[in-house]
N, C-alpha and C positions, 0 to 999 in steps of 0.2 A: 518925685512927682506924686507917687501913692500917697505922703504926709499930706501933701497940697490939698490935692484931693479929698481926701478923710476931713480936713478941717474945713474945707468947703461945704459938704455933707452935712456936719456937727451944727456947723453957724446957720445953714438953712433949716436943718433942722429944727434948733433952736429958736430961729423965728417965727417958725409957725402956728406957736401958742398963742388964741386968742386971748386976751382978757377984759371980754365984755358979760354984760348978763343974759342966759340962757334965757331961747325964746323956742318952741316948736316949730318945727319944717312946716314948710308950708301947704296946706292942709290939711294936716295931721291937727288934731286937739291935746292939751293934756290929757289924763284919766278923770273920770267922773270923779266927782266927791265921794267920801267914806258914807256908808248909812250913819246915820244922824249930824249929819256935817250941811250946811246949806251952799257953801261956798266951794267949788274945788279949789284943791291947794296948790301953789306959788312950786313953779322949779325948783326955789330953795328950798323951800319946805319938803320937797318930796328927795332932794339932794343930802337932807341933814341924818346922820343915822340914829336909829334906834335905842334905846336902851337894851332889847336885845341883841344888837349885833355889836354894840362894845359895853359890855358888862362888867360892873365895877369889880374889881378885886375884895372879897369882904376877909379872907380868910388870912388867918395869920399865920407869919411863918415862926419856925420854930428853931428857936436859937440854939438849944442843945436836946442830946437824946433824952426820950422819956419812953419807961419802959411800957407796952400796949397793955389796956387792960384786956382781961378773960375775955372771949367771943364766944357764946355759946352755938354759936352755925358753924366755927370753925371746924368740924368734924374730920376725921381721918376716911380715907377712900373705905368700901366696904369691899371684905377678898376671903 
């Protein structure tokens, strides 16, 4: 009866994702527009992320050992 149950659960669960487009509660507004922006911006727009929050990979990886060059900050503790 617990199986029953649990997938009872799962299927409801599973139905309760809407998929329509994002509108504000009701009397709530979006957020003003940016300074120099005339228009505030669209749900999506403010749903789409960043270039700061996913940042391109630029750095390459490195196929085999190569030995580090001299560091002159590397310094030894003082004693």
């Amino acid at each position: 009866m617990t199986r029953v149950g649990a997938l009872v659960l799962l299927l409801l669960l599973a139905a309760c994702g809407a998929q329509r487009d994002l509108q504000p509660l009701a009397g709530k507004a979006l957020p003003p527009p940016p300074f120099g922006r005339a228009d505030p911006p669209t749900a999506e727009e403010l749903l789409e992320p960043t270039p700061e929050s996913q940042p391109v990979r630029t750095v390459e990886l490195r196929r085999q050992s190569e030995e580090r060059e001299d560091d002159p900050f590397d310094l030894p503790p003082e004693g």
